[in-house]
N, C-alpha and C positions, 0 to 999 in steps of 0.2 A: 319534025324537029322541035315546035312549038310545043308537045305536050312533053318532051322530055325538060326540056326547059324548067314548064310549068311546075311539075311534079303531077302530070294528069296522067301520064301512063306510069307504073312502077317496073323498074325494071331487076328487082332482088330475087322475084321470086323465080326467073327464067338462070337465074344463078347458083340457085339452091343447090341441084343435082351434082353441078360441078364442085361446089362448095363441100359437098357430103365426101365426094370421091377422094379430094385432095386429104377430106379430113380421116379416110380412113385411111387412106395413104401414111399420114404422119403418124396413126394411131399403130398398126403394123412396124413401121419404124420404132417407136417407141415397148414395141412390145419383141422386138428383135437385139434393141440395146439393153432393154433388162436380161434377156437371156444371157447376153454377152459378158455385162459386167457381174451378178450373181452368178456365170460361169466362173469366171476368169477370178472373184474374190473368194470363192468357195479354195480354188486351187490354191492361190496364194496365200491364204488359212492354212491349210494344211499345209505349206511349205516349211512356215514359219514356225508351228508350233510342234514341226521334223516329224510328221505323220506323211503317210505315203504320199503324192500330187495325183497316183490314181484311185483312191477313196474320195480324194477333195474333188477330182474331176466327176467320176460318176455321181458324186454329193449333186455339186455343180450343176450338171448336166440334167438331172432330174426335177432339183428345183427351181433350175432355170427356163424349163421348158413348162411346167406347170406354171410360174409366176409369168412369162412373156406371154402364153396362153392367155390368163386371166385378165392382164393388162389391155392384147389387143382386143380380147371380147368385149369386156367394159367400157373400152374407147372408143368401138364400133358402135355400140348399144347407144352411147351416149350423142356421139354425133349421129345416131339416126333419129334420134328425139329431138333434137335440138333443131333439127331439120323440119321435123313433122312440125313441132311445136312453132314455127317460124310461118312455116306453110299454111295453117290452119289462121293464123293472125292472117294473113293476107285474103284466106278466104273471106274469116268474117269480116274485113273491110272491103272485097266484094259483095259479099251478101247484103252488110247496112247499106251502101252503095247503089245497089237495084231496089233494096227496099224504098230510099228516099225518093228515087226517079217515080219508080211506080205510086208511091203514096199521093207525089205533088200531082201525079199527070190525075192521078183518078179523082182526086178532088178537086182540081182545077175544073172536070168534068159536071 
């Protein structure tokens, strides 16, 4: 309990994985609402300007699924770097971290 305290053990990075998961969670989400609303405004387009709602749907539905496509991929892409990029920080302050034990222990030698 004393090194959590101190800040001697870190505990973010046993959090990562969880973090990545939630994040592609929202990322999915957000790539499921773009489908919905450039569905749904493609349709309402073509209502309005008295063209069929099934042109504006299939319209809709094609670039809806292409654009929510692209959004979840890019959002996954990004929270998996962002992940790695976080995890790699904690390694090299494992790595400077063994380096200074071992430097003081062998010259202390």
């Amino acid at each position: 309990m004393k090194s959590l305290l101190t800040f001697d053990t870190l505990i973010t990075p046993k959090f990562i994985k969880f973090f990545f998961y939630v994040g592609v969670f929202f990322c999915m989400l957000t790539g499921f609402g773009t489908f919905i609303s450039i569905l749904l405004g493609c349709i309402n387009g073509a209502q309005m300007s008295g063209s069929s709602s099934a042109m504006g749907a299939i319209l809709g539905l094609i670039l809806g699924v292409i654009a929510g496509t692209i959004v979840t991929l890019v959002g996954i892409v990004l929270a998996r770097v962002s992940s790695e990029l976080t995890l790699v920080i904690f390694m090299i302050r494992d790595e400077l971290a063994w380096q200074r034990e071992n430097t003081t222990k062998s010259s202390l030698s």
